[in-house]
C-alpha distance (Angstrom), angle and dihedral (degrees) to the residues before:
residue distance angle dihedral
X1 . . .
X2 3.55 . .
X3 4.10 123.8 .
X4 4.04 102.8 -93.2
X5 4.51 88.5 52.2
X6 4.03 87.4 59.0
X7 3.24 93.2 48.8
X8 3.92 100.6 84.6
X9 4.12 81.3 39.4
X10 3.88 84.1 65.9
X11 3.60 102.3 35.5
X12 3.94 81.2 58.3
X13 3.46 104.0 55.7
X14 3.98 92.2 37.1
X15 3.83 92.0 61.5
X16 3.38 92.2 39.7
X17 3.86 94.0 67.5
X18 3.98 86.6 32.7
X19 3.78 90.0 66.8
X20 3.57 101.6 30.0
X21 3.59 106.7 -108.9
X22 3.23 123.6 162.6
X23 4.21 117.7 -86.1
X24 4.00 102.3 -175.8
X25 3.49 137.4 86.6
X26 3.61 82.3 -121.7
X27 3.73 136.8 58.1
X28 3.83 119.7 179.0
X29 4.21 92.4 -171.6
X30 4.00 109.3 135.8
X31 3.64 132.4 76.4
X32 3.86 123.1 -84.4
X33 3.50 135.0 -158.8
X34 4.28 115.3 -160.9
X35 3.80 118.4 -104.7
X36 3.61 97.2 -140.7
X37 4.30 97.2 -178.6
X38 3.90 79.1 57.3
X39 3.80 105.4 44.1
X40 3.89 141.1 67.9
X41 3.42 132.5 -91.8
X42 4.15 98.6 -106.3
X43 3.77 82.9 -156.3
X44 3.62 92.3 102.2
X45 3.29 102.3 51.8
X46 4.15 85.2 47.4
X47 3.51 101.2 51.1
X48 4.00 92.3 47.3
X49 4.04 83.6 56.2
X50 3.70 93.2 55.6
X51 4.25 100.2 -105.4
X52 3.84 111.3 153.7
X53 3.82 117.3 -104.4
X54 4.27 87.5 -109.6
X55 3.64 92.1 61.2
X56 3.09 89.3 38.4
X57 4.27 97.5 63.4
X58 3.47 87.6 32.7
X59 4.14 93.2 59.8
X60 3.86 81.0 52.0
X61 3.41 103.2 49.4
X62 3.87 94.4 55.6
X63 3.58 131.9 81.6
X64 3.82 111.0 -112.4
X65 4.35 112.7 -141.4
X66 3.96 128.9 -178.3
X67 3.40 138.7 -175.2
X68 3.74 116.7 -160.2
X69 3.42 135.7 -165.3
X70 3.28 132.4 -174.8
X71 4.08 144.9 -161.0
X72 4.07 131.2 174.0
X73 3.66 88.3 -88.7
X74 4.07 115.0 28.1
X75 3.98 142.0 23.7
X76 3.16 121.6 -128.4
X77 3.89 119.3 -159.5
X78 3.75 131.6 -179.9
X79 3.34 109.8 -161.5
X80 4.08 125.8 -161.7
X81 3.87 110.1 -174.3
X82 4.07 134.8 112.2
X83 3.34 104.9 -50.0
X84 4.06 90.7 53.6
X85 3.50 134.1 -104.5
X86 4.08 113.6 -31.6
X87 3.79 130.6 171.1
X88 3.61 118.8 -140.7
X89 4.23 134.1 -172.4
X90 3.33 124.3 -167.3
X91 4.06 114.2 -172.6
X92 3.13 121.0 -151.4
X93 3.92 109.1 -139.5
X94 3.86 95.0 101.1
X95 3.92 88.9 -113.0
X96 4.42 126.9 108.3
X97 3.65 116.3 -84.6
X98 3.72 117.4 -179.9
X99 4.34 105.6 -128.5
X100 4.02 121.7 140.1
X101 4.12 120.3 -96.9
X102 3.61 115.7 -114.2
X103 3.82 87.2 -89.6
X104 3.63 96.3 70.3
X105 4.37 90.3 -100.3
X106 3.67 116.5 137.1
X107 3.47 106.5 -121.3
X108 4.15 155.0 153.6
X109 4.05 119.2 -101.2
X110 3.88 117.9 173.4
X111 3.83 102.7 -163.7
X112 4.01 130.8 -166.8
X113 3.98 134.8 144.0
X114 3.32 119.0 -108.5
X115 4.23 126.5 175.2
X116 4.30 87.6 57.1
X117 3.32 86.2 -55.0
X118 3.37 106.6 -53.3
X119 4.00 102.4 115.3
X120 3.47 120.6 50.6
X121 3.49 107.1 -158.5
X122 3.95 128.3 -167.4
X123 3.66 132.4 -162.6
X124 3.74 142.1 -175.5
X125 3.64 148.3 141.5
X126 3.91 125.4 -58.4
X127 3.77 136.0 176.6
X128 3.99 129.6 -168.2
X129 3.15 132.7 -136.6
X130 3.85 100.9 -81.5
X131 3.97 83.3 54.6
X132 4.19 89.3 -100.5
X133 3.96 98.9 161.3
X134 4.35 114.0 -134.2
X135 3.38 144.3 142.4
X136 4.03 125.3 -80.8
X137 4.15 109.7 -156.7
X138 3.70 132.6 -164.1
X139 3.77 115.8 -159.9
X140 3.92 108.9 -172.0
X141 3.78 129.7 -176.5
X142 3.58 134.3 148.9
X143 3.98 137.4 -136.0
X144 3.89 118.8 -86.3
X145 4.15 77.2 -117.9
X146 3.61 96.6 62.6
X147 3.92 89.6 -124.5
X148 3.49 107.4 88.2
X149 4.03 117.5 69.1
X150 3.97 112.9 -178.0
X151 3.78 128.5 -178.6
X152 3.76 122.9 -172.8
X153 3.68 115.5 -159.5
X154 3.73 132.4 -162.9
X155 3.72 140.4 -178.3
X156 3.93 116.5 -157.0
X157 3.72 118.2 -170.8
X158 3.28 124.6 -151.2
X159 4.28 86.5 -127.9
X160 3.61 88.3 67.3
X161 4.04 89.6 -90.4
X162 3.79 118.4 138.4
X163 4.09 135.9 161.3
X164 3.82 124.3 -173.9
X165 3.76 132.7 176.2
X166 4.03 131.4 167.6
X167 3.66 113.3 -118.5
X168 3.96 105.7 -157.8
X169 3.83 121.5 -163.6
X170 3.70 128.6 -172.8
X171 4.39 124.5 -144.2
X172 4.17 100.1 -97.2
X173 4.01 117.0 -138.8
C-alpha cells in the first residue's frame, strides 16, 4: 500500500478523535433503566463498605436510571437513583481522575478497555467499615444486541474481604 492510499485511512481516524466520535467496538451512549429481577442485591458490596442497614434497604427499594454519554476518550453517565441525581466521568486513559461514584461520593476511577475493547473496566479506592483500605472495580460490557448493559462490581479488601454482584440494565424507550 504505498504512502498517498493511507492517507484517507489516517485522515479518518484523525478526525474521528478530533470530533469525538466514538473509537471502540463498544459504545454504552443511551439511557438505561435497572432490571432489578435480573440483578444483584448491591447490599453486599454496601454493608462490607460500612453503609448503615437503612440506606442500605432504601438503595434497594429504588429504581436505579442512567444516562450515558459517550466520546473517543471519556463516559459520561448521569445517574438518577437514591442518593439523587449525580454525574459521573470515567476517562479512559488508564490513569486517576477525580469524578463522584454513583452514590453521590467524591472519589478516584482510573478507566481503560481491556478484552479488544469490549470491557471497560473502572477501578478505584474503597474502605470497609472497620476502615480496611481496597479496591472497588466496575467491569462494564454490553450485549452483542446493543440492549443489554451489565456492570459487575466488586470490593476487595485488603483483609481478604470481598463482595461482588452484577448489576444488569436494559436500553429505555
Amino acid at each position: 500500500m504505498s504512502r498517498l492510499s493511507r492517507l484517507p485511512l489516517l485522515l479518518a481516524l484523525l478526525f474521528a478523535g478530533a470530533f469525538g466520535l466514538p473509537a471502540h467496538a463498544v459504545d454504552f451512549s443511551g439511557r438505561w433503566s435497572l432490571d432489578k429481577a435480573a440483578s444483584g442485591s448491591m447490599d453486599p458490596i454496601l454493608e462490607l463498605q460500612g453503609v448503615a442497614w437503612a440506606k442500605r434497604k432504601l438503595a434497594e427499594g429504588l429504581d436505579a436510571k442512567v444516562a450515558i454519554t459517550q466520546t473517543a476518550d471519556r463516559m459520561t453517565a448521569a445517574y438518577d437513583n437514591a442518593a439523587g441525581k449525580q454525574q459521573q466521568v470515567l476517562v479512559f486513559d488508564g490513569r486517576p481522575h477525580s469524578t463522584v461514584n454513583p452514590a453521590g461520593i467524591e472519589t478516584t476511577f482510573s478507566t481503560s478497555w481491556q478484552d479488544g475493547e469490549n470491557r471497560l473496566v473502572s477501578s478505584g479506592p474503597a474502605s470497609g467499615q472497620d476502615g480496611a483500605a481496597g479496591t472497588l472495580t466496575e467491569t462494564r460490557t454490553l450485549s452483542a444486541d446493543g440492549a443489554t448493559l451489565t456492570v459487575v462490581v466488586e470490593v476487595k479488601l485488603s483483609d481478604g474481604r470481598s463482595a461482588r454482584t452484577t448489576r444488569v440494565f436494559r436500553r429505555a424507550a
